[in-house]
Residue, then its C-alpha position, 0 to 999 in steps of 0.5 A: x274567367x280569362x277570355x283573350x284581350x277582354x272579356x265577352x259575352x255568353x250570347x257571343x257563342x251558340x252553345x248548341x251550334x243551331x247551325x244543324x236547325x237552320x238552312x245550309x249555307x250554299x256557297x255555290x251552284x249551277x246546273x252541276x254542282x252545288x257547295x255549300x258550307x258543312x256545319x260541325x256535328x253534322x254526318x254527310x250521310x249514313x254512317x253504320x256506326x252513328x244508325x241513332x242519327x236521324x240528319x245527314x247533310x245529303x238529306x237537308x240539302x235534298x229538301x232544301x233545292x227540291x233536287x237529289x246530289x252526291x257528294x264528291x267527297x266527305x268531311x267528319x262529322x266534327x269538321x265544317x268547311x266547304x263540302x261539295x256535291x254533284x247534281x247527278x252522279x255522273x258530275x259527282x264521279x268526275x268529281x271524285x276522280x280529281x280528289x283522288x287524282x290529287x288535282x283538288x287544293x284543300x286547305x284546313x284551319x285548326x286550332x292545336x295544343x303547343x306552338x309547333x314550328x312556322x311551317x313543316x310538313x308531316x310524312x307519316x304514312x297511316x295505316x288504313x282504316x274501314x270506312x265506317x259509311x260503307x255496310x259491308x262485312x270486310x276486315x280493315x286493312x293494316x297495310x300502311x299508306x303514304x300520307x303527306x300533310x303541310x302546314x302553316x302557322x298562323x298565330x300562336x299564344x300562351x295562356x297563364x293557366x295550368x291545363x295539363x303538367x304545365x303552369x302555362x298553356x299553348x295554343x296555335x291555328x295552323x293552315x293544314x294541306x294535305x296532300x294526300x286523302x287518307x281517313x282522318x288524316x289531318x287529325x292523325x298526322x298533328x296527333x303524331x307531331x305531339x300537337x293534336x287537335x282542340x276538341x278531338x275526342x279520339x285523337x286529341x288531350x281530354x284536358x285541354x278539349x274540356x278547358x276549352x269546353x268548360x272555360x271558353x265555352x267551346x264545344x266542338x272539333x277545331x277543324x274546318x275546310x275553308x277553301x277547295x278549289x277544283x276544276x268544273x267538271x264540264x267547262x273545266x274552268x278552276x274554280x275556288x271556294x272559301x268559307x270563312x270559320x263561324x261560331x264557337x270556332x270563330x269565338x275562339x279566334x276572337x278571344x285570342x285575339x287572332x285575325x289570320x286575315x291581316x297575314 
């Protein structure tokens, strides 16, 4: 099996991302705050469209400081990366209101089918979408809604193997930063570019989620939130957290060859 510069291990990769069993990653925490690093597979709350799932982010950090949080925001279910809460809901809404203020600098890694351009931006407005955490019996909106994402190629390849039509395939992680905070929208916005998401169920190419599933033992959405930064809702000093990938996403990286941290 072709793996990169090399070959590696099985034990290399959880298969199963026991992430979801063991204790949360807190990147950071106060008396106000808390961040802490999502694994994939895992809801940051109820969701009526997911009512069999017993484990929500809200509920396993809950019990693990001994002290309820709000989130300020959410991630997919399929996306890790820094997620950050409020101690009360109070913090948690001034929170809220620099997201929606565009005041908060979110940056993504994900890994895309085909070589995109070095760097672009995508002005593609979306159409709104129900939100699927809210119980409420109200018809989706199909008003579309302006929505801006920029991007950064950080390493690329091209893999001696027939995945779709093609004798080769392409592979690029990219830097993403939306400007904007619409439902799914990074996902959306490189579907619309021709360059979805590896392991996108919805948005993505099922040929190449299963080549990666099936071939370099990766199993999950690549998408993650490595750095948000914010000002502190009571000193107001800005503050900026990074989480670094983990897993399957960074035995990806590996088997590539990438190391984005030397650019």
């Amino acid at each position: 099996m072709w793996q990169g510069n090399g070959f590696l291990p099985e034990n290399v990769v959880d298969r199963s991302e026991r992430q979801n069993e063991a204790p949360l990653t807190i990147l950071y925490r106060d008396e106000y705050i808390v961040v802490i690093d999502k694994p994939p597979n895992l809801l940051v709350h109820r969701s009526e469209i997911d009512r069999h799932e017993t484990r929500f982010a809200i509920q396993i950090l809950r019990d693990q400081i001994g002290q309820r949080v709000w989130p300020a925001h959410r991630l997919d279910r399929g996306t890790s990366g820094v997620l950050l809460f409020g101690l009360n809901p109070g913090i948690a809404s001034l929170l809220g209101r620099q997201f929606e203020a565009g005041t908060v600098d979110k940056r993504y890694w994900a890994v895309v089918r085909g070589h995109p351009p070095a760097t672009g931006t995508i002005d593609h407005p979306l159409r709104r979408q129900r939100d699927p955490y809210e119980f409420r019996d109200e018809r989706s909106s199909m008003e579309a809604q302006p929505a801006l994402t920029r991007f950064r190629k950080l390493a690329e390849i091209e893999l001696p193997v027939t995945v779709d039509r093609y004798p080769s395939s392409r592979y690029a992680l990219l830097e993403l930063t939306p400007l904007s905070g619409r439902r799914h929208q990074l996902r959306r916005h490189l579907k619309h570019i021709a360059h979805p998401i590896i392991g996108d169920a919805t948005y993505g190419k099922g040929r190449h989620n299963r080549y990666f599933a099936e071939h370099l033992s990766c199993h999950r959405l690549l998408l993650a939130c490595t750095q948000l930064g914010f000002d502190h809702p009571i000193s107001g000093r800005r503050l900026e957290i990074k989480a670094p990938v983990s897993g399957e996403f960074a035995a990806t990286l590996a088997r590539f060859g990438w190391n984005p941290r030397d650019r």
